[in-house]
NUKOLKOL-41388 format. One line per field, with one value per residue (C-alpha): residue number from 1; x, y, z. Coordinates in steps of 0.05 Angstrom, whole numbers. Layout:
N
nr <- [NUM/...]
c1 <- [X/...]
c2 <- [Y/...]
c3 <- [Z/...]
This chain:
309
nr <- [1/2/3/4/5/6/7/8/9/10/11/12/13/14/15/16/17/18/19/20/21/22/23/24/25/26/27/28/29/30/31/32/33/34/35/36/37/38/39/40/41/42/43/44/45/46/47/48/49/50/51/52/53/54/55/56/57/58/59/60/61/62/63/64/65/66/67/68/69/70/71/72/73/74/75/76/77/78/79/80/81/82/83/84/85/86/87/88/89/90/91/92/93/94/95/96/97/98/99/100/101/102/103/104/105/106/107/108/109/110/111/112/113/114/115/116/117/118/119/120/121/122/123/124/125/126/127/128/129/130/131/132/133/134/135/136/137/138/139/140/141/142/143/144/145/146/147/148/149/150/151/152/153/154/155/156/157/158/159/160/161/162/163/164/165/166/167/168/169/170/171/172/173/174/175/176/177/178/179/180/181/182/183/184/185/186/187/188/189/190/191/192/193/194/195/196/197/198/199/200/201/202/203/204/205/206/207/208/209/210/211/212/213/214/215/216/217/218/219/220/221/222/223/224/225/226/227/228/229/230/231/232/233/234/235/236/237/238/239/240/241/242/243/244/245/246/247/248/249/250/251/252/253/254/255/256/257/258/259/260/261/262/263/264/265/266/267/268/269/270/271/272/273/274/275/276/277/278/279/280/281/282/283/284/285/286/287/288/289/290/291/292/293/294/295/296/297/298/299/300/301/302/303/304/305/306/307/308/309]
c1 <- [-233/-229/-191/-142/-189/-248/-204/-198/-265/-288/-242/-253/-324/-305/-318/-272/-253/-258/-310/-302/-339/-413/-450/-521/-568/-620/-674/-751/-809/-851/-879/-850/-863/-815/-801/-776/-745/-708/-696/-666/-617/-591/-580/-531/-493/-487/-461/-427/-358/-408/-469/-499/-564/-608/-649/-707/-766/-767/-848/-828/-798/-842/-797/-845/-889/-865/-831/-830/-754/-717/-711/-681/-633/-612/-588/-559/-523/-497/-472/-447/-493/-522/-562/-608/-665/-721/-774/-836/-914/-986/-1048/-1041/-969/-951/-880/-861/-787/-765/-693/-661/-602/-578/-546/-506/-558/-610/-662/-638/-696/-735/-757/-813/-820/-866/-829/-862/-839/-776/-723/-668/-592/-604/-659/-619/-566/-497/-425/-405/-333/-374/-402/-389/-328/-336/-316/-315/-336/-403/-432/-498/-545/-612/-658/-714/-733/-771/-709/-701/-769/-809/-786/-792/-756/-695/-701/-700/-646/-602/-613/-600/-533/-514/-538/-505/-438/-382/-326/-312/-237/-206/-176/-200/-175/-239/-224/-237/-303/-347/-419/-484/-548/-592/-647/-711/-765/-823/-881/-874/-876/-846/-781/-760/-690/-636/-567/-515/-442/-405/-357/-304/-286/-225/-240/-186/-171/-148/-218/-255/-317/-371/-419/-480/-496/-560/-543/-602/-638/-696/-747/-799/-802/-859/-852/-902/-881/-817/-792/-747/-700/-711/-674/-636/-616/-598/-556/-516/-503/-483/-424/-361/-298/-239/-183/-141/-82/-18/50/83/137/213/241/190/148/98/94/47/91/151/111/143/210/257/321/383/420/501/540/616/659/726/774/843/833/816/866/892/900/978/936/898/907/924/988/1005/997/1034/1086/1097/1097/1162/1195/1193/1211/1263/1296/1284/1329/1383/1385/1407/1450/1493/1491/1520/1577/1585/1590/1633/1689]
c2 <- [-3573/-3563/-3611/-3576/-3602/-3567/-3506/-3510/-3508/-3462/-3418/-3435/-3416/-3338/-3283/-3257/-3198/-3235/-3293/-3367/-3389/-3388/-3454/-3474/-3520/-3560/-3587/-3608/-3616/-3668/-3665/-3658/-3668/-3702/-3631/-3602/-3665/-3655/-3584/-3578/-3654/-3600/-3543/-3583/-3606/-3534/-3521/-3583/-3561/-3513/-3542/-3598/-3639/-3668/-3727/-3736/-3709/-3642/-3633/-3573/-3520/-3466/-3403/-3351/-3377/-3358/-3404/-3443/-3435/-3453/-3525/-3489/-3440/-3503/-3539/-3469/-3474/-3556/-3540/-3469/-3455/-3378/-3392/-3445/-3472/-3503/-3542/-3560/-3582/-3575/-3561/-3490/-3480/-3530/-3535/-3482/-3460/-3416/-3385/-3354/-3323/-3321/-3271/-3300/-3364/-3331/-3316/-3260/-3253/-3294/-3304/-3353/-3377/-3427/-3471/-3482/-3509/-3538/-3573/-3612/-3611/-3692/-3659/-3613/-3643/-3614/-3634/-3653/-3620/-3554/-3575/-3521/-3550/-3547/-3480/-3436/-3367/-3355/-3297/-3258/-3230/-3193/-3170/-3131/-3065/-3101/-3118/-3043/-3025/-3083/-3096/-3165/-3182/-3126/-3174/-3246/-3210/-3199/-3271/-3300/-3267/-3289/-3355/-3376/-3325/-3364/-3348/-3277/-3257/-3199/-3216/-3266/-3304/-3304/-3370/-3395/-3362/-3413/-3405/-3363/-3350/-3317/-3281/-3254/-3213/-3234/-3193/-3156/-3229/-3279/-3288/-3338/-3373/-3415/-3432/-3432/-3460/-3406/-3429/-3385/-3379/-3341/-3259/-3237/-3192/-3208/-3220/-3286/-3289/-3320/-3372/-3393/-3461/-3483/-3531/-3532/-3518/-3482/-3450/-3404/-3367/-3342/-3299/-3305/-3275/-3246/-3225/-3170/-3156/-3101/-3034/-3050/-3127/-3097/-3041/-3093/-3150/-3095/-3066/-3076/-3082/-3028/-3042/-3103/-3071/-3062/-3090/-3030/-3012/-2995/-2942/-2913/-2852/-2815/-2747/-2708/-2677/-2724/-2788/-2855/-2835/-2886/-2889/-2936/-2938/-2965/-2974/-2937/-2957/-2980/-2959/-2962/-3030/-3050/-3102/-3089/-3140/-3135/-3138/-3074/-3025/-2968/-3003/-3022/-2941/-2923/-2977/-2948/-2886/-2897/-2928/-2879/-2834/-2884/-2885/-2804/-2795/-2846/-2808/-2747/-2775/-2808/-2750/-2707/-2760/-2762/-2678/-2683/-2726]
c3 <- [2021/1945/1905/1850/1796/1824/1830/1751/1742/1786/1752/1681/1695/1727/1695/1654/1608/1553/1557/1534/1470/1490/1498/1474/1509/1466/1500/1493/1527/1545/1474/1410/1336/1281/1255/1317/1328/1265/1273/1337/1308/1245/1300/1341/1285/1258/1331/1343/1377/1425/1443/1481/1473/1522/1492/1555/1558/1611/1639/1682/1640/1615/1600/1599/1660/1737/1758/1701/1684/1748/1717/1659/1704/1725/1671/1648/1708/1704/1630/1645/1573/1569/1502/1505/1449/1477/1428/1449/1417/1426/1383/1414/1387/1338/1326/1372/1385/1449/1435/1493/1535/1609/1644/1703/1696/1697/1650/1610/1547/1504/1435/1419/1339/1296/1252/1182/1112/1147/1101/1131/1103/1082/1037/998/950/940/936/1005/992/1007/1071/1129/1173/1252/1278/1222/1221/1183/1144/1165/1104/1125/1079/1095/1141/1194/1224/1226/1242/1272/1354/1353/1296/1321/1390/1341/1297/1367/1389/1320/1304/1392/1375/1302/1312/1338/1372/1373/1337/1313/1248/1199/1144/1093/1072/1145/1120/1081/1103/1101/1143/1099/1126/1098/1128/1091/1139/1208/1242/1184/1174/1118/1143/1100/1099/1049/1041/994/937/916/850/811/793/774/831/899/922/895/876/917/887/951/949/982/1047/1090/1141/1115/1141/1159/1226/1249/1311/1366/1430/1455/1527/1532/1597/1641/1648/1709/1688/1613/1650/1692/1637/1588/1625/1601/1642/1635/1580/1599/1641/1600/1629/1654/1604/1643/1622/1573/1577/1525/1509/1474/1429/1423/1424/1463/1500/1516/1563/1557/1613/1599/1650/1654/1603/1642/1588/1627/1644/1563/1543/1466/1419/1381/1321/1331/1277/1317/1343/1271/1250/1316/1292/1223/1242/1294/1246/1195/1248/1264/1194/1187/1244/1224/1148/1189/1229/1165/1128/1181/1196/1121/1116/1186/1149]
């Protein structure tokens, strides 16, 4: 027997027409360098009101092995997170950083990256007014074709924009807009990565102008394998649901000529039974009007005693 609580979150975790905020897992392996270490401490804060860290050491999780990310599926699973970022170190692949996203908790694709020439936001200096606040929307510059040409970094452009976007909305306020990814492709597998906070300034127009202030992280990413999904897993997670269904309007019916057609129904106007106030101005005309007939008739009746005597 479910309790009502676990009612609430079975159902907060249902699918739905439109999705919650996605979550991001950040997790290491058994190794891991101070850079990495680093790295994945600025990525949480940059998604603090949407991600959760996991400080122990995980031996078991190798993403692009068999049966290496069931551990990972897991934890997906526990956290209901579909965008995880896994760090991990060896002589083999130093610094190495595995970005991906589930479909359903499962492994959906993968993007694998080398960190080098990393610079933490405590190593840039700034005023701190500018600092990005928790939960605003960010900006997205790419520069370069290979994100145009080059398949992998399409794939990392995908998983970058799922992973740093937010919440998705319709309308926004560009002053709820303050920061900046910037993103350089530097070669067909380098990809130079920084963030900005923007400062507005006064243009004279009704658009400021934007000033981009250095923040941190920064970074080079250099792009060593990727994983994309199949056909038939691709087909299923991209389908989209039909259009929210629309209360059913009473009375109201469209026409492709005449547009939206509305009744109004009123009801029978009882006007018999109408009570009149004495002070209604049709009584006060039908008043005057008798007693000029009134005085009319009383002139003709003097005159003709007066023409009678």
């Amino acid at each position: 027997m479910l309790t009502e609580r676990a009612k609430r979150a079975l159902d907060k975790r249902a699918p739905k027409l439109v999705e919650n905020l996605k979550k991001t897992l950040i997790l290491h392996g058994t190794k891991i360098s101070n850079v990495l270490n680093a790295l994945l401490t600025d990525i949480y804060h940059l998604k603090k009101d949407c991600a959760i860290k996991y400080s122990r050491k995980n031996e078991n999780i190798r993403p692009f092995e068999s049966g290496g990310e069931t551990s990972l599926e897991f934890f997906s699973l526990k956290t209901d997170c579909s965008l995880f970022i896994f760090g991990s170190h060896s002589k083999k692949r130093p610094n190495n950083l595995v970005i991906g996203r589930t479909y359903d908790h499962h492994i959906y694709d993968l993007v694998e990256v080398g960190v080098e020439n990393f610079k933490t936001m405590e190593s840039f200096s700034y005023d701190k007014k500018l600092a990005p606040r928790i939960g605003s929307k960010p900006f997205f510059a790419f520069f370069g074709e290979g994100f145009e040409n080059v398949e992998e970094l399409k794939h990392f452009k995908e998983v970058l924009l799922d992973l740093f976007r937010g919440e998705v909305v319709e309308n926004l306020n560009i002053t709820g807009v303050d920061h900046v990814y910037v993103c350089t492709a530097v070669s067909s597998n380098r990809v130079f990565f920084t963030h900005c906070a923007l400062r507005m300034k006064r243009s004279g127009t009704v658009v400021p102008r934007m000033e981009m202030v250095e923040v941190g992280p920064s970074m080079d990413f250099l792009v060593r394998r990727h994983r994309l999904p199949n056909d038939g897993l691709k087909k299923e997670a991209m389908r989209t649901a039909t259009d929210r269904p629309k209360k059913k309007e009473k009375n109201v019916s469209r026409d492709v000529i005449q547009g939206k057609i509305g009744k109004i129904y009123i009801p029978d106007q009882q006007v018999g039974g109408v009570e009149l106030s004495h002070k209604a101005k049709g009584l006060k005309r039908a008043r005057r009007e008798a007693k000029l007939k009134n005085n009319v008739s009383e002139h003709k009746a003097k005159k003709q005693k007066a023409d009678g005597e």
